[in-house]
C-alpha positions in Angstrom: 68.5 146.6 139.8 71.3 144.4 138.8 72.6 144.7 135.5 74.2 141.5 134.4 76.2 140.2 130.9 75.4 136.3 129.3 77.7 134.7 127.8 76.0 131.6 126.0 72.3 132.7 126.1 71.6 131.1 122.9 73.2 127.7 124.4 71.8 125.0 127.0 73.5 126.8 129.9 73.5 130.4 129.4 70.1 130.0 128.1 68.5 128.8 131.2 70.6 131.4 133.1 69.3 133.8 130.8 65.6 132.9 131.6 66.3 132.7 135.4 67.4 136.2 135.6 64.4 137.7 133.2 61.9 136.2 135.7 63.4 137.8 138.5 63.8 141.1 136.6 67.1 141.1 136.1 68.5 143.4 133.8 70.3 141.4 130.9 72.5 141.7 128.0 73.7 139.4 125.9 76.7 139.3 123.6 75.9 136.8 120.7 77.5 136.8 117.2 74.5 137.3 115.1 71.5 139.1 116.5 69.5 138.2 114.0 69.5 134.6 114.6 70.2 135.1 118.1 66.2 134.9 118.7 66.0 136.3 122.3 62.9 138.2 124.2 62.5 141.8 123.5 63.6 142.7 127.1 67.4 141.6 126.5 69.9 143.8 125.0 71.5 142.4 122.4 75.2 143.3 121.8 76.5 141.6 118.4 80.0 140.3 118.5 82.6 137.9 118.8 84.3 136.4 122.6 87.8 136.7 120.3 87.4 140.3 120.1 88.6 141.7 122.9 86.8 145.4 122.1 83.4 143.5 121.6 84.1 141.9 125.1 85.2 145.4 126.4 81.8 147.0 125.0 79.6 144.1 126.3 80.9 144.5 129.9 80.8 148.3 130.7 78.5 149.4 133.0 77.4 145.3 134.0 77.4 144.8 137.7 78.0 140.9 137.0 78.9 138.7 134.3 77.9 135.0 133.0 80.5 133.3 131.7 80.1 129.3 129.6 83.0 128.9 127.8 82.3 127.9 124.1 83.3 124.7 122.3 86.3 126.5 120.3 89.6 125.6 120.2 91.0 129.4 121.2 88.9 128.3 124.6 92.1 129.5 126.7 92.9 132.6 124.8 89.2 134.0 124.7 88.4 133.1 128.2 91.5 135.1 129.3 90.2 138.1 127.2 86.8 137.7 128.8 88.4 137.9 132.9 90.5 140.4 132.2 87.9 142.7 130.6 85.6 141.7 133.9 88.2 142.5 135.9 88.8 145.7 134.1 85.2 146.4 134.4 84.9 145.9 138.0 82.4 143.5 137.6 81.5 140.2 139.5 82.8 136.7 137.1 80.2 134.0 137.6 81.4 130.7 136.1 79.7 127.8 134.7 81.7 124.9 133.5 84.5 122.5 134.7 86.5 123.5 137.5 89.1 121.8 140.1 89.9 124.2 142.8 92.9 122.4 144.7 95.9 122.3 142.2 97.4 119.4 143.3 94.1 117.3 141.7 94.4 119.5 139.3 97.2 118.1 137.8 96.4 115.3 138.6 93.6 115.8 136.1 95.6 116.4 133.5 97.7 113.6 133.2 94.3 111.7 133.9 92.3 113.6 131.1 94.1 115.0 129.0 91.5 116.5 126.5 90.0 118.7 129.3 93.7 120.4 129.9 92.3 123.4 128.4 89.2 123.3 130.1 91.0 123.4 133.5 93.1 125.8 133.0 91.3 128.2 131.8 88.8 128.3 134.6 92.0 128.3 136.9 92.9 131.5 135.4 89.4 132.9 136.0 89.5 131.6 139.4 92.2 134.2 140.1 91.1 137.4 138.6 89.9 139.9 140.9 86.1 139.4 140.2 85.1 138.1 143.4 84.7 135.0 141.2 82.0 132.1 142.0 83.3 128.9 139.5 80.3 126.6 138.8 81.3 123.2 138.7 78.7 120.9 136.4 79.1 117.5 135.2 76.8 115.7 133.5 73.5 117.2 133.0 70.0 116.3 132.3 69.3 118.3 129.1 72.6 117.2 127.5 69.9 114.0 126.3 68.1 116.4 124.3 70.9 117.0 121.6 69.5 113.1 121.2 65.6 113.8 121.4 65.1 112.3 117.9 67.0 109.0 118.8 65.0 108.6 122.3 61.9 109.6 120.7 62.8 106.3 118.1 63.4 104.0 120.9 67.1 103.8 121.7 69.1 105.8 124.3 72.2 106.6 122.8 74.5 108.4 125.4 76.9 105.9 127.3 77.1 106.4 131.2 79.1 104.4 133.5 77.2 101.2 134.6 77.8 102.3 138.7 76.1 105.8 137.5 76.9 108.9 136.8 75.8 111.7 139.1 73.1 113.7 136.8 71.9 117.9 137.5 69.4 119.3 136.4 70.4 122.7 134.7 67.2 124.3 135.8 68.6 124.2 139.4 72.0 125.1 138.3 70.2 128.3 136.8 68.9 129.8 140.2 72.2 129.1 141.6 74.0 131.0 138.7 71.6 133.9 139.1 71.7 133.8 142.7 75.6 134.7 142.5 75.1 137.2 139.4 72.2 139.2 141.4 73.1 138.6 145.7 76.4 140.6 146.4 76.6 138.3 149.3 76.8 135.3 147.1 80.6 134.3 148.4 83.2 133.8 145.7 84.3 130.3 145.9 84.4 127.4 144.1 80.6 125.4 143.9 80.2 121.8 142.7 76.4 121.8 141.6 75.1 118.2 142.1 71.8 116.1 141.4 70.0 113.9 144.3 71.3 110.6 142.2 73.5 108.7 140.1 72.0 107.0 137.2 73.6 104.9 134.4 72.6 104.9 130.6 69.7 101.5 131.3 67.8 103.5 134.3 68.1 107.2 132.1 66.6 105.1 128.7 64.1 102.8 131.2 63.1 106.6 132.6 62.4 107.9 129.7 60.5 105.0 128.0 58.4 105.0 131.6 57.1 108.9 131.0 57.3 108.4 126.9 54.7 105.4 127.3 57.2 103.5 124.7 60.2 101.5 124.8 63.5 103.2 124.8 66.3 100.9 124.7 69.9 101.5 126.1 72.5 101.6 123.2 75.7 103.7 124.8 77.1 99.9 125.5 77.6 99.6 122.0 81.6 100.1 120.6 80.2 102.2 117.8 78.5 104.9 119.9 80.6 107.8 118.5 78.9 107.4 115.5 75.6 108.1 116.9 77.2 111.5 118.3 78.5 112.5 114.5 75.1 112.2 113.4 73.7 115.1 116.3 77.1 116.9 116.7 79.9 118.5 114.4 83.4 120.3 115.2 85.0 121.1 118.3 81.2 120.4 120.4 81.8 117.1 118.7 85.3 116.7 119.8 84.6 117.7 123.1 81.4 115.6 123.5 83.0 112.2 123.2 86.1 113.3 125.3 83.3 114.0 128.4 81.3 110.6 127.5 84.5 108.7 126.9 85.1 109.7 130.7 81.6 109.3 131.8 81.6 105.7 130.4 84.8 104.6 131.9 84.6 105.8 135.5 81.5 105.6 137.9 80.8 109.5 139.6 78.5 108.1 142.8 76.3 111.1 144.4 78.1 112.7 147.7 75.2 113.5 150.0 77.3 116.1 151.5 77.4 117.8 148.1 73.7 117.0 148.0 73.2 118.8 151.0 74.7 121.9 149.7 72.9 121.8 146.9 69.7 121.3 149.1 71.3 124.8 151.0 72.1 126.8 147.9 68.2 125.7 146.2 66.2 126.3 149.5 64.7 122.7 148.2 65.9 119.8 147.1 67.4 119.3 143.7 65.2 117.8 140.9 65.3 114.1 140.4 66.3 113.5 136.4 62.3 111.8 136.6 60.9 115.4 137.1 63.4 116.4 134.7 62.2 114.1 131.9 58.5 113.9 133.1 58.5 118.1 132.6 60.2 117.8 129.5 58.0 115.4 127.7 54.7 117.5 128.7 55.6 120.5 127.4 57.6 119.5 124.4 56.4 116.0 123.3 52.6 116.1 121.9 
């Protein structure tokens, strides 16, 4: 049985990762800074510490056979994600990567003079890419349950979230959860760089129409408004803050149309096709809105 580390499982990502691999018996642990308020099933091992400590990390990863890694929003993001690979690495262990990554380096840097807030981002993935953990880097962009940070908003009528009127490609993170598992468990997952994709593009009027269509109510499209920030500092704090409106600034100012060729790996690397952000919403709203 696979043995296998998760970063993040109290977070969006990791946590769906983390469910993933418990219904396919997976062996997990879990490093989190607080056990107690770290809330996980019974059948997870819970290992309390920090990501900046590098004997913590070097505790959590003995004996793993693979290891989940979503890097957090803090702004040490380079240093601890260079302890993490390195401690993999010493470990012997297979690095699976969820996050942003840009495998050719000539786009690369490119992408820094282009974005400048995700140079850290970038570059730390780039160092996982190369440590000798048969690494598989996750690509996301912009997923479905990133709209539940506003639940309270949508569930008020308005849409907060700004996206590019020529749409924004949109992934469900359920999918991107078999894939991640699929790499942490399958030895013959190949190490490689993987852009996980949804079957569309959708700007902010069709996601707020969506959800008003499955809510029954009207949910009006606000991200067009100059002052949308605001509406972020009211769900968000700190670096996650930060970090938010530097992905939404660039969600709202470029279009990211669906490649069906990515589409098709997807299809390839699900054994189905991808969720539609409808299924998303419509599965979300039955078993969480009464």
């Amino acid at each position: 049985m696979t043995k296998a580390l998760i970063i993040g499982a109290t977070g969006t990502v990791g946590g769906l990762v983390l469910k993933e691999a418990l219904s396919r018996g997976v062996d997990v642990r879990a490093l989190v800074r607080d056990k107690e308020r770290a809330n996980l099933p019974d059948t997870v091992e819970v290992v309390q510490g920090d990501l900046a400590d590098r004997d913590a990390v070097r505790s959590a990863v003995k004996g793993v056979d693979s290891a989940f890694y979503v890097s957090p929003h803090e702004t040490n993001e380079i240093e601890i994600a260079t302890t993490f690979g390195q401690e993999v690495e010493r470990a012997g262990a297979r690095l699976v990567f969820g996050g942003f990554h840009i495998e050719d380096p000539a786009a690369r840097e490119a992408a820094f003079q282009a974005i400048p807030a995700y140079v850290g981002k970038l570059k730390l993935a780039a160092f996982l890419a190369g440590t000798d953990t048969k690494p598989a880097m996750v690509s996301l962009m912009n997923f479905d349950q990133n709209d539940e940070v506003f639940l309270e908003d949508i569930l008020a009528g308005t849409f907060p979230t700004p996206l590019h009127p020529e749409g924004v490609n949109r992934v469900d993170i359920r999918d991107a959860a078999e894939v991640l598992t699929n790499a942490l468990t399958d030895s013959g997952f190949a190490a490689g760089a993987y852009q996980l994709v949804g079957p569309e593009s959708l700007n902010g009027v069709e996601s707020a129409r969506i959800w008003g269509e499955e809510l029954g109510r009207e949910v009006r499209y606000t991200g067009d408004d100059p002052e949308w920030r605001k509406a972020f500092a009211k769900r968000l704090s700190g670096q996650k803050l930060a970090d938010w409106i530097s992905s939404f600034e660039l969600l709202s100012a470029a279009p990211f149309p669906t490649n069906p060729a990515e589409v098709e790996v997807m299809t390839t690397l699900l054994g189905r096709p991808p969720r539609t952000f409808r299924e998303y919403v419509r599965d979300f709203v039955r078993e969480n809105v009464s």
